[in-house]
C-alpha positions as CSV (number, residue, x, y, z in Angstrom):
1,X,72.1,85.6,114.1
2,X,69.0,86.3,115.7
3,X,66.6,89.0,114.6
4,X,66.6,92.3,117.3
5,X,64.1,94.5,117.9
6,X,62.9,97.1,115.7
7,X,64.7,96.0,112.7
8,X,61.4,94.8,110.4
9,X,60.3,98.5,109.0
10,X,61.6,99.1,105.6
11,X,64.3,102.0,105.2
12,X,65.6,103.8,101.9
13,X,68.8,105.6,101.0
14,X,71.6,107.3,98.8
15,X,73.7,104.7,98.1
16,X,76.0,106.6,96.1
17,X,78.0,109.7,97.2
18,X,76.3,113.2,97.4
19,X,76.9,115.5,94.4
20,X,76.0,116.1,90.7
21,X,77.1,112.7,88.6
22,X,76.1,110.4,85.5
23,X,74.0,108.6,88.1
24,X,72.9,107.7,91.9
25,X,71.4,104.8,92.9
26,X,69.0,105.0,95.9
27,X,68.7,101.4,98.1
28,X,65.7,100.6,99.3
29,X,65.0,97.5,101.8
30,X,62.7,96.2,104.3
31,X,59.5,93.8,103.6
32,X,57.6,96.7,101.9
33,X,60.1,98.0,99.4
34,X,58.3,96.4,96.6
35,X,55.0,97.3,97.6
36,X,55.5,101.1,98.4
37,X,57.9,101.4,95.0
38,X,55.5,100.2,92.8
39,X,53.5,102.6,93.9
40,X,55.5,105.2,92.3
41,X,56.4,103.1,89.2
42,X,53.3,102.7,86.6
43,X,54.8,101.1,83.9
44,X,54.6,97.6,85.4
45,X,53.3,95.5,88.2
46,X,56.6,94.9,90.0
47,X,54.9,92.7,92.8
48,X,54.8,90.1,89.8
49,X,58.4,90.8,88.3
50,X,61.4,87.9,89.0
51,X,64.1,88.7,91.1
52,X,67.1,89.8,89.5
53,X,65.6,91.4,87.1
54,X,66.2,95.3,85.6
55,X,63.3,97.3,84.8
56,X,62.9,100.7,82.6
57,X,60.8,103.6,83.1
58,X,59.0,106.3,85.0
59,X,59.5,107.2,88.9
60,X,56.0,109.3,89.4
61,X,55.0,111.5,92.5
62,X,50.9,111.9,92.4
63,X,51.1,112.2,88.5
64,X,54.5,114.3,88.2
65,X,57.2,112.6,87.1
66,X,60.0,112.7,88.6
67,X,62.8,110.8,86.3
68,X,63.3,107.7,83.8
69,X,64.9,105.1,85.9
70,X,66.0,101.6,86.2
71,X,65.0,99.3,88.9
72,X,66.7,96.6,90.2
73,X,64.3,93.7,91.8
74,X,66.3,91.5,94.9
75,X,64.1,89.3,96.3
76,X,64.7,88.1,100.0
77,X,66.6,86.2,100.9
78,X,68.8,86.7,97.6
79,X,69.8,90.0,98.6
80,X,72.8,91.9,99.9
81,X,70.4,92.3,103.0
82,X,68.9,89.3,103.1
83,X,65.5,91.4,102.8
84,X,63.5,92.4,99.7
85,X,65.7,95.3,98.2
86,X,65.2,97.8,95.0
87,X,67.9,99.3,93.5
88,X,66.7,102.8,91.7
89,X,69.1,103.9,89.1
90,X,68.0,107.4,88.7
91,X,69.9,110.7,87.2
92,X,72.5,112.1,89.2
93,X,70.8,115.0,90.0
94,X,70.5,115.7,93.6
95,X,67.6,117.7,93.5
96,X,66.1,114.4,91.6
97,X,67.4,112.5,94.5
98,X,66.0,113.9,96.7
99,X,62.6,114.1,95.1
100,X,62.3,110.6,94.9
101,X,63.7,110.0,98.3
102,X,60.9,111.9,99.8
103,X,58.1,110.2,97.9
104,X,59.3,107.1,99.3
105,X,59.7,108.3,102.8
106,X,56.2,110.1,102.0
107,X,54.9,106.6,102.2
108,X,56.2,105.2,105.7
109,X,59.5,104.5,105.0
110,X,62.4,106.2,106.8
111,X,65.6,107.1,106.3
112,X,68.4,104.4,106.9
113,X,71.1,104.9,109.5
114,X,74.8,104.7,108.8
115,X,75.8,100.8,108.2
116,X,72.4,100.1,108.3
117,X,72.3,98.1,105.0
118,X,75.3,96.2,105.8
119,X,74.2,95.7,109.5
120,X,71.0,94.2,108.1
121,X,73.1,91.7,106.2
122,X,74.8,90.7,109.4
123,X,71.5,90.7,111.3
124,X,70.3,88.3,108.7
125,X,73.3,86.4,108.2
126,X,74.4,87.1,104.7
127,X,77.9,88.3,106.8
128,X,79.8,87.4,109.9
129,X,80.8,90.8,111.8
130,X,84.5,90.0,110.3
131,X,83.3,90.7,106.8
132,X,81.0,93.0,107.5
133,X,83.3,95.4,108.4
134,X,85.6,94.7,106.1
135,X,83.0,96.4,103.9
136,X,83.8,99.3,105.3
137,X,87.3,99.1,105.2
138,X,87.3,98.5,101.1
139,X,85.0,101.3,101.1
140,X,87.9,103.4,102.6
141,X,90.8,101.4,100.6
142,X,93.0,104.1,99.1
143,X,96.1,101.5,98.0
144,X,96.2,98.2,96.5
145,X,97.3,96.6,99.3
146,X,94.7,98.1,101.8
147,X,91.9,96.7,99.4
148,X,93.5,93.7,98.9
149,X,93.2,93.1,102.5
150,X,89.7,94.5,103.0
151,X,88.7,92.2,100.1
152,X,90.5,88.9,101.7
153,X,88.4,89.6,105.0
154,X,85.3,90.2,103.1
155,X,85.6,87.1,101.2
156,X,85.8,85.3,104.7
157,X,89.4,84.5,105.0
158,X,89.9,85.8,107.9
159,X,86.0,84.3,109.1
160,X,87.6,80.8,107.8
161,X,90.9,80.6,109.9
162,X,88.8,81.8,112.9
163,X,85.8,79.4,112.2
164,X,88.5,76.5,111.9
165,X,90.0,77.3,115.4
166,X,86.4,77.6,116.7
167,X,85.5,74.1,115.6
168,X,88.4,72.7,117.0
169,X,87.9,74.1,120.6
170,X,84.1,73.2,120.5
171,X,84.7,69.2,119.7
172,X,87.0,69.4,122.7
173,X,84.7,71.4,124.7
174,X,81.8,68.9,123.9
175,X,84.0,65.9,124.8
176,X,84.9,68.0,128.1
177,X,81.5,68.8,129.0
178,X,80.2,65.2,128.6
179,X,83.1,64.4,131.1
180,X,80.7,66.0,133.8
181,X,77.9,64.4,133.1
182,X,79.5,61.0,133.6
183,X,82.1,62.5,136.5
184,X,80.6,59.8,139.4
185,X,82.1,57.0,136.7
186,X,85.2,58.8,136.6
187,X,85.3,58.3,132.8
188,X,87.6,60.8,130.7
189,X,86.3,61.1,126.8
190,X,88.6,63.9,125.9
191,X,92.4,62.9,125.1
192,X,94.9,65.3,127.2
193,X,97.7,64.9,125.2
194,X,95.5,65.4,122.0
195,X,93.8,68.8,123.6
196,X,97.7,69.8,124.3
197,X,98.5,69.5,121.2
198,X,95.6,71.5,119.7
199,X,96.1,74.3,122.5
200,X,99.5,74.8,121.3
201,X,98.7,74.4,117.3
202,X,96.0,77.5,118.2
203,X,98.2,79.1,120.3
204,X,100.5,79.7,117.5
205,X,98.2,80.6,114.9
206,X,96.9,83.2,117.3
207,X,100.4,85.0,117.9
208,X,100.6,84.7,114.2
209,X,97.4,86.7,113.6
210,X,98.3,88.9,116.7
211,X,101.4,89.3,115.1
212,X,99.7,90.5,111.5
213,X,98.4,93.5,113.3
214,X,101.6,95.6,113.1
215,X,101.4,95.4,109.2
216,X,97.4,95.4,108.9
217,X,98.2,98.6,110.6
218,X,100.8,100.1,108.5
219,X,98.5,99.0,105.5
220,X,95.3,100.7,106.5
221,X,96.5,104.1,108.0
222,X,99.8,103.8,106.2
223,X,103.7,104.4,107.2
224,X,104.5,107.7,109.3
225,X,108.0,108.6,108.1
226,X,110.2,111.6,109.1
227,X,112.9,112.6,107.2
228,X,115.7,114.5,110.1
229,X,118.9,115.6,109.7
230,X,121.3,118.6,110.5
231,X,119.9,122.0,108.5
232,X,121.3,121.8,104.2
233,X,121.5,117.9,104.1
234,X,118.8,118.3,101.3
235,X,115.7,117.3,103.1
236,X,113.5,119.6,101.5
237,X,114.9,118.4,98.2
238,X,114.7,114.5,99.2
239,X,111.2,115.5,99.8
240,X,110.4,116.7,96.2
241,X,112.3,114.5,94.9
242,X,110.2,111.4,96.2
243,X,107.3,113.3,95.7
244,X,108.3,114.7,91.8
245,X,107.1,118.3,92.7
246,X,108.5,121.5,94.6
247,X,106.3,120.6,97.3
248,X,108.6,122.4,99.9
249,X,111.0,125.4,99.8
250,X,114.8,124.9,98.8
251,X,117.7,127.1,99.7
252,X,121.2,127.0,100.3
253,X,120.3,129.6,103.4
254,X,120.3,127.3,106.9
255,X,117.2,127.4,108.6
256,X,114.8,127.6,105.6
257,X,112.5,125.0,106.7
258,X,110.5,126.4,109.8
259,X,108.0,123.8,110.4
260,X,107.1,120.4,109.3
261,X,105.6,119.6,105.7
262,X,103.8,116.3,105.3
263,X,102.8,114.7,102.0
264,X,101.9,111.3,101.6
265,X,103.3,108.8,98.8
266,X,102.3,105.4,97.3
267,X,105.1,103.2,96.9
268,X,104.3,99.6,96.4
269,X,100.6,100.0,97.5
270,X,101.6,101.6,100.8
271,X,100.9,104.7,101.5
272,X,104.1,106.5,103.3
273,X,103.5,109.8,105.4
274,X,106.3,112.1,104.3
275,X,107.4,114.6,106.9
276,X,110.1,117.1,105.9
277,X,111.3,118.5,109.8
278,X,113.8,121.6,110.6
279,X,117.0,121.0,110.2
280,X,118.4,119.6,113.7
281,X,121.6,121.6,115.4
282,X,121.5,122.5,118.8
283,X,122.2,126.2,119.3
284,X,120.0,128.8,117.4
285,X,118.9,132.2,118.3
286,X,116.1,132.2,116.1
287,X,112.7,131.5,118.0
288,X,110.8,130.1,114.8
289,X,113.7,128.0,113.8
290,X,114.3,126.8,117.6
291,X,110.6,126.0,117.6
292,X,110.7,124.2,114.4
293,X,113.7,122.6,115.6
294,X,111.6,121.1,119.0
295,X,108.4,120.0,116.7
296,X,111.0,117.9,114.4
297,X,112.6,116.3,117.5
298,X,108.6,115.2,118.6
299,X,107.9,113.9,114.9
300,X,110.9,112.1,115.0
301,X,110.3,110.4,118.4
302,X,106.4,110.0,116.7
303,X,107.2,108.2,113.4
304,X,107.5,104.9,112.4
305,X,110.3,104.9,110.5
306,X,113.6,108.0,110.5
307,X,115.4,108.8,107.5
308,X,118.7,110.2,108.7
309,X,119.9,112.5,105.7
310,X,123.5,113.2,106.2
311,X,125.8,114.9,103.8
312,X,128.3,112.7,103.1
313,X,131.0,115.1,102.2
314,X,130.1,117.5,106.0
315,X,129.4,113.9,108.5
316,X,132.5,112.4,110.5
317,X,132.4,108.5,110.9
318,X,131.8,109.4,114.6
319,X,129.8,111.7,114.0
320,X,127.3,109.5,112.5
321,X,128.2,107.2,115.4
322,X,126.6,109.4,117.5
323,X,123.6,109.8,115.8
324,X,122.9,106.0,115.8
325,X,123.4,105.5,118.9
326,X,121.0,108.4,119.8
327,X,118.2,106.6,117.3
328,X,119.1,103.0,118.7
329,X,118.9,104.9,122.2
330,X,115.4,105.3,121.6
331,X,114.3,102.3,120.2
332,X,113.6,104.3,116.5
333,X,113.3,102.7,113.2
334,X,116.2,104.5,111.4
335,X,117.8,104.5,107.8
336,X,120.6,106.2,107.0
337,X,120.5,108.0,103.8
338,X,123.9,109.5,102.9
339,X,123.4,112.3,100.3
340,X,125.3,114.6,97.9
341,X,127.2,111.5,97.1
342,X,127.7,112.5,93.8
343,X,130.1,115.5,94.6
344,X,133.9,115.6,95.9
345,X,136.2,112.6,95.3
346,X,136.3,110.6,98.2
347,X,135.2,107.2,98.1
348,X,132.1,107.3,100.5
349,X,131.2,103.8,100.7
350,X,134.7,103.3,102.0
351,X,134.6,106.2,104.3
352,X,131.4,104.5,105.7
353,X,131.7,101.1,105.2
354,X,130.7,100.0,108.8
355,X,127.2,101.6,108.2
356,X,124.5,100.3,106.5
357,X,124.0,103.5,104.4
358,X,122.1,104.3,101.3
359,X,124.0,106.5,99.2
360,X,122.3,109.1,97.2
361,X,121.7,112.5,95.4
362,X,118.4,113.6,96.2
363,X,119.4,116.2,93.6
364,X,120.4,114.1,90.9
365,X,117.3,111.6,91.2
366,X,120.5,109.3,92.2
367,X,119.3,105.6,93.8
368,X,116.1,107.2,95.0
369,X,114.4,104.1,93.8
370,X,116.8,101.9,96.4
371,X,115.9,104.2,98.9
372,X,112.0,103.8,98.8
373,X,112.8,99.9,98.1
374,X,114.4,100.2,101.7
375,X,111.5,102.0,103.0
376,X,109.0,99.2,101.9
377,X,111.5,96.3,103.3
378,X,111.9,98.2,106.3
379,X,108.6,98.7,107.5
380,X,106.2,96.0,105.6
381,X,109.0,92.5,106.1
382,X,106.8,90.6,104.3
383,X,105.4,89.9,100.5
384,X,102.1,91.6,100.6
385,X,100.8,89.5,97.7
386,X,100.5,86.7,99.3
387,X,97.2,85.5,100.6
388,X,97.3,85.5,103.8
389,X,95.1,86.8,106.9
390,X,96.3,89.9,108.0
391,X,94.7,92.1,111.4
392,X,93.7,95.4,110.3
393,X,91.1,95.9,113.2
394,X,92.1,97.2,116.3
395,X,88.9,95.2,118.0
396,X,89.6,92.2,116.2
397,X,93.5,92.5,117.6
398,X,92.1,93.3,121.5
399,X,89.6,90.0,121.2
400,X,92.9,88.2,120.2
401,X,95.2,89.4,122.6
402,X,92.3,88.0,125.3
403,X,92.1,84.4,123.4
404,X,95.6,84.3,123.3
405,X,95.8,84.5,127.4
406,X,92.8,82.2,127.4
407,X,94.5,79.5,125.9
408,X,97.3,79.8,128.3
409,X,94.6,79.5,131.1
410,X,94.0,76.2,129.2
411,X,97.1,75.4,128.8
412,X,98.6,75.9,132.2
413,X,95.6,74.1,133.5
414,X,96.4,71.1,131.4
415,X,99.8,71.7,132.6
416,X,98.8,71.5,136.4
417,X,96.2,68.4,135.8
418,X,93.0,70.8,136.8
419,X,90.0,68.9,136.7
420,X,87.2,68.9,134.0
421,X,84.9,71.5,134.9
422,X,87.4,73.8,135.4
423,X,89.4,73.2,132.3
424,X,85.7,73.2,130.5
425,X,85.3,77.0,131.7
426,X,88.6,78.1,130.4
427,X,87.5,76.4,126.8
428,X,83.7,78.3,127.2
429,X,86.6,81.9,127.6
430,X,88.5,81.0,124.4
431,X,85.2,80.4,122.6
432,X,83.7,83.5,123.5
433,X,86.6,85.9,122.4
434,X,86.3,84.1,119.1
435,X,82.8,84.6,119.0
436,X,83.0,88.3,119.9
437,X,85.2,88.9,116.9
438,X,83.1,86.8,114.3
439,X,79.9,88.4,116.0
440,X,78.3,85.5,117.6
441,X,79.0,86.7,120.5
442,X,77.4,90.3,120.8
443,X,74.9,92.9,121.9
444,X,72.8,95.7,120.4
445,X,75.2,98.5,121.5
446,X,78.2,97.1,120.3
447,X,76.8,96.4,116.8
448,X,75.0,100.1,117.0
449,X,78.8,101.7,117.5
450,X,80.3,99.1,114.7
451,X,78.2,100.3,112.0
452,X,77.7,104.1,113.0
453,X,81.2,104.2,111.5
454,X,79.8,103.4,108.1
455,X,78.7,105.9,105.4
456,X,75.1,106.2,104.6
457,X,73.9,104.2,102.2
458,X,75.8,101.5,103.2
């Protein structure tokens, strides 16, 4: 990656997060990191000291000192920047922080910009733009799975299966483009039915990443699920049940629940948005309940997933009919949770044996466990332990969507016979969505946007 403009002055920042703590560490990188920290730091020459090396002692400020720190030497280019970099381990003060950030600054050096550090190490290709910001998104990982998937990308998983695709398209695009420069001979060096083949092996491995995206998305901003039902099924219980606390109020009284609660929960490394709505029934002269009842009818039609929660000793066979056929209506994700199955003596699973119902007694704690087991089947479909390339990016899924209609450009032109030069320009498209997502491809203002998203420091 070529070097742009204005990126060879040295910058320093908080690399850790703001607040009192055992430690921060402040980053410092650029060509004069060594030089203007060693101005601060008597106890040794660190212009002579090895990379990767640690270093003890005083950070002083025109003969104050300012703290006992350690120092860790990078040298360029074996750096997380690529660039000379100094790691200060100093007290976690931030009044010392800030101390010895402006004695640095004091001495040319400027304050870094968001994702500058990590920008830097694309800039200087120690990253592609794929794992670059999949820094960012293990920064943010709050679930197993979500950092499990940052770290997959960041490794260059994701950079691998694109890079392979990428060299595949290029030796055809060569062979294609030599084609042209022999086209009075009316010579043909590329194989047709071996460049169909490959359109079709990439075409598939495309719609399978493409295809990734609607889990990559449930594991980075988690599962929106609203649990509906007629007022008293126990939602409010279900609720703190999942959530083992009294997060929302319970009563016997219809119409308890005014508005919607949300509360999130972990359940196999997935983080599942809780909403507990109003109880659902169509005549009430209350205005707070009948507004209540309106905002749980728009989380509903919102959500990724519906709990129906039904009592099971109140709910007619048709009348849960008609409640399917309402959600199926819609197109909504639906699973129907048949509660207070612990009470009276009719057999329930008989009663609604033509549904696929999970019975339970939200009170009781009973088959709670099946019913978040559902929830993860129902919206992940897939083992999320396996190592695999999943689309968490929204930019990354766009640039695919556009390589996957590329390729059918290529493919319909193979399809149609189109000559050389034409097919060649089709190739040149797929390339260049692949290159935009890998950052081959790019410009200033895209990367500036990129990494503004980043914390400081980073």
């Amino acid at each position: 990656m070529a070097q742009l403009s204005g990126w060879d002055d040295t910058i320093v920042a908080l690399a850790t997060p703001q607040g009192i703590g055992a430690i921060g560490v402040i980053r410092v990188s650029g060509k004069d990191s060594f030089a203007v920290v060693n101005e601060l730091f008597p106890s040794k020459d660190l212009l002579q000291q090895a990379s990767h090396t640690l270093h003890v002692g005083f950070i002083k400020d025109g003969g104050q000192v300012l703290d006992e720190v350690v120092l860790s030497l990078y040298r360029s280019p074996r750096s997380y920047t690529g660039e000379d970099v100094i790691e200060i381990s100093c007290h976690g003060s931030p009044f010392i922080q800030e101390n010895i950030i402006r004695a640095i600054m004091q001495k040319g050096l400027r304050m870094a910009k968001p994702g500058e550090f990590t920008q830097r190490a694309f800039l200087n290709g120690k990253l592609d733009l794929t794992q670059a910001e999949a820094v960012a998104d293990l920064i943010a990982s709050n679930t197993e799975a979500s950092r499990r998937t940052a770290l997959h990308s960041m490794r260059g998983g994701f950079s691998n299966d694109l890079q392979h695709l990428r060299d595949q398209l290029i030796r055809f695009s060569a062979l294609i483009e030599l084609e042209l420069d022999f086209s009075q001979e009316d010579v043909a060096f590329a194989d047709r039915t071996q460049l169909n083949t490959l359109v079709q092996q990439l075409t598939n491995a495309t719609q399978k990443l493409i295809s990734s995206f609607q889990l990559g998305n449930v594991i980075k901003n988690g599962v929106q699920v609203a649990i509906i039902g007629k007022p008293n099924a126990g939602k409010s219980t279900l609720l703190n049940t999942l959530l083992n606390e009294n997060r929302a109020i319970v009563s016997e009284l219809e119409g308890t629940t005014r508005d919607t609660i949300e509360e999130i929960l972990n359940i196999n490394g997935v983080l599942f948005r809780l909403i507990d709505t109003a109880g659902i029934r169509e005549h009430t002269v209350d205005y707070a309940e009948s507004q209540g009842v309106e905002r749980s009818l728009k989380k509903m039609r919102s959500a990724h997933v519906v709990i129906y929660l039904f009592d099971v000793n109140e709910t007619s066979t048709a009348e849960l009919q008609n409640t399917v056929n309402d959600l199926e209506k819609e197109n909504i994700q639906y699973l129907l949770a048949g509660n207070k199955s612990d009470q009276g003596a009719i057999d329930h699973q008989q009663k609604f044996s033509s549904f696929p119902v999970i019975f339970i007694s939200a009170k009781q704690r009973l088959h709670i466990d099946q019913l978040k087991k559902a929830l993860v089947d129902k919206t992940i479909q897939g083992d999320l332990q396996a190592e695999s390339t999943i689309v968490t990016n929204a930019r990354h899924h766009d640039a695919l969507q556009k390589l996957a209609a590329s390729l059918a450009d290529v493919q319909n032109g193979l399809d149609d016979q189109i000559t050389s030069d034409l097919l060649a320009l089709d190739i040149r498209q797929c390339l260049h969505y692949l290159g935009t997502i890998t950052g081959q491809i790019t410009n200033e203002d895209q990367l500036d946007f990129i990494f503004s998203k980043f914390c400081i420091g980073k």
